[in-house]
ROMI-452989 format. One record per residue (C-alpha): residue number from 0; residue in three letters; chain; x, y, z. Coordinates in nm, 2 decimals. Example, Ala and Ser with C-alpha at 12.3 -4.5 7.8 and 13.67 -1.06 7.14 Angstrom:
<nodes>
NODE	0	ALA	A	1.23	-0.45	0.78
NODE	1	SER	A	1.37	-0.11	0.71
</nodes>
This chain:
<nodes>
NODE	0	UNK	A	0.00	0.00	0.00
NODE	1	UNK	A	0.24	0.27	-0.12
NODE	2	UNK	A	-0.07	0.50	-0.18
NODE	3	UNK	A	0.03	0.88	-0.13
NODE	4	UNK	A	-0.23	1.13	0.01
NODE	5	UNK	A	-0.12	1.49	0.06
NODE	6	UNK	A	0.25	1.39	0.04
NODE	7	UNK	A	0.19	1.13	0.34
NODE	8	UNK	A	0.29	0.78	0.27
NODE	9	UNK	A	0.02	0.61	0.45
NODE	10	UNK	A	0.18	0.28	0.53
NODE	11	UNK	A	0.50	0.48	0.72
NODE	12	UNK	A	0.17	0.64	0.94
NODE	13	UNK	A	0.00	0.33	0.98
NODE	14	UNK	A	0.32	0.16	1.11
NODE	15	UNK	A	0.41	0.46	1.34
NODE	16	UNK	A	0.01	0.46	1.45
NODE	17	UNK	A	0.05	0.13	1.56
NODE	18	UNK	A	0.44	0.16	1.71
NODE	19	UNK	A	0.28	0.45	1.90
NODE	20	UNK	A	-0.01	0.24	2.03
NODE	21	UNK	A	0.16	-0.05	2.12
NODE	22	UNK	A	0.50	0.05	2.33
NODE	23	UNK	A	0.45	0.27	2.64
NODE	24	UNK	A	0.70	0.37	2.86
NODE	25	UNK	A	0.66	0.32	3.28
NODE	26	UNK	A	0.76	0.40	3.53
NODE	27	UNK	A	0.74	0.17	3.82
NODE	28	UNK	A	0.92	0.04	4.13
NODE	29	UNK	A	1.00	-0.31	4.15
NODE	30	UNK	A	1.15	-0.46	4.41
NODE	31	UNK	A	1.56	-0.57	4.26
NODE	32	UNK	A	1.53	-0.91	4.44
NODE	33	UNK	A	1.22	-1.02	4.27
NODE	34	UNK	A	1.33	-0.89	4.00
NODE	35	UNK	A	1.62	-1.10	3.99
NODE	36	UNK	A	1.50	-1.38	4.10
NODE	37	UNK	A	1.21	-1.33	3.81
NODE	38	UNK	A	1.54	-1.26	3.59
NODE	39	UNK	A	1.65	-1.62	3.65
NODE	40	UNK	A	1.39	-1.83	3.66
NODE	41	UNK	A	1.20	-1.67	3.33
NODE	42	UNK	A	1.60	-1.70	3.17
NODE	43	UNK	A	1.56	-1.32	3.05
NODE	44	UNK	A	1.89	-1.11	3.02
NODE	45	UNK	A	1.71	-0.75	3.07
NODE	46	UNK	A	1.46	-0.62	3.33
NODE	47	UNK	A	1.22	-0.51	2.99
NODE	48	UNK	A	1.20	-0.92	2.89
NODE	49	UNK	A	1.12	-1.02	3.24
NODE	50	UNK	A	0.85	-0.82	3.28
NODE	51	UNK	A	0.70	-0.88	2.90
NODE	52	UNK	A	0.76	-1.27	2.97
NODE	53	UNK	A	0.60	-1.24	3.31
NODE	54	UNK	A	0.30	-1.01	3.17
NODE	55	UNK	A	0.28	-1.25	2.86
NODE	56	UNK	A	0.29	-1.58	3.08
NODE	57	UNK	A	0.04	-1.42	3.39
NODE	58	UNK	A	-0.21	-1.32	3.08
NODE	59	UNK	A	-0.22	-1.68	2.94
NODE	60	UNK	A	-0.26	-1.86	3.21
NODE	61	UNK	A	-0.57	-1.59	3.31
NODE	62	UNK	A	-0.72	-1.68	2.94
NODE	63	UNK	A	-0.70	-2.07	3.02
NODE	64	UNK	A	-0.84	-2.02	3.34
NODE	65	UNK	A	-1.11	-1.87	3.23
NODE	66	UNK	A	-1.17	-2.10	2.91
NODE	67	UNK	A	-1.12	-2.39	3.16
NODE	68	UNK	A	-1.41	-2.23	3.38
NODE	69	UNK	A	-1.58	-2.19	3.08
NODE	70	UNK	A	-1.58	-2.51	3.03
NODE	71	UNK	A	-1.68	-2.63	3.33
NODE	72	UNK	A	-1.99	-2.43	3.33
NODE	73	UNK	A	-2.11	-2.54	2.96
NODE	74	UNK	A	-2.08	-2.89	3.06
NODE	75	UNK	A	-2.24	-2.84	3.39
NODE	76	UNK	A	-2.51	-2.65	3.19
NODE	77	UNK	A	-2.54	-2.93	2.96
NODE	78	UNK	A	-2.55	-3.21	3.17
NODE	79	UNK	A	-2.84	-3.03	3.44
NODE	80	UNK	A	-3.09	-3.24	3.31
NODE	81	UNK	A	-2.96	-3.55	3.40
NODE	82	UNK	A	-2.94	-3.41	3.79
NODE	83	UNK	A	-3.23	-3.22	3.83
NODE	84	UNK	A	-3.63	-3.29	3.71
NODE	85	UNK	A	-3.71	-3.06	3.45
NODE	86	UNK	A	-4.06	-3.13	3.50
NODE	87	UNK	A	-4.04	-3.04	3.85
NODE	88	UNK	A	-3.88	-2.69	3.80
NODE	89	UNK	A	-4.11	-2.61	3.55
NODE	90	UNK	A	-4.40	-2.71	3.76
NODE	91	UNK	A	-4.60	-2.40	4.00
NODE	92	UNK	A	-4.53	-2.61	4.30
NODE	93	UNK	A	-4.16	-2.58	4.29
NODE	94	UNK	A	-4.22	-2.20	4.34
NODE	95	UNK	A	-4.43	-2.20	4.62
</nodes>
């Protein structure tokens, strides 16, 4: 897409659109021990890699926890029937 439009290439814009929207600089303190010790056991050479590796591996394992629960709850939705009396919930006596 090398289109130009008032002397803008738009494909150096959209890349500097979505370099702009993407990186965002911090500033936060972190305690050097954990870091460290994060440094190690994630096998990351800067303080910048540790904390995208730990960000990266704290928001996967929150998206498999919540398609595991997920889960859980569809089957638990499907499977109601077979635990519970339909016929009985749906009846006016249930409610009373």
């Amino acid at each position: 897409m090398d289109t130009e439009v008032g002397g803008a290439d738009l494909d150096m814009y959209a890349n500097l659109v979505y370099y702009a929207h993407m990186i965002k600089r911090t500033t936060i303190e972190i305690d050097q021990q954990l870091l460290e010790r994060a440094k190690r056991a994630l096998d990351c050479p800067t303080t910048r890699a540790t904390v995208e590796e730990a960000l990266r591996r704290a928001a996967e394992q929150g998206e498999k926890e919540h398609e595991r629960r997920a889960a859980q709850l569809d089957y638990f939705l499907r499977t109601l029937p077979e635990h519970v009396d339909m016929d009985v919930l749906a009846s006016d006596e249930m409610w009373r």
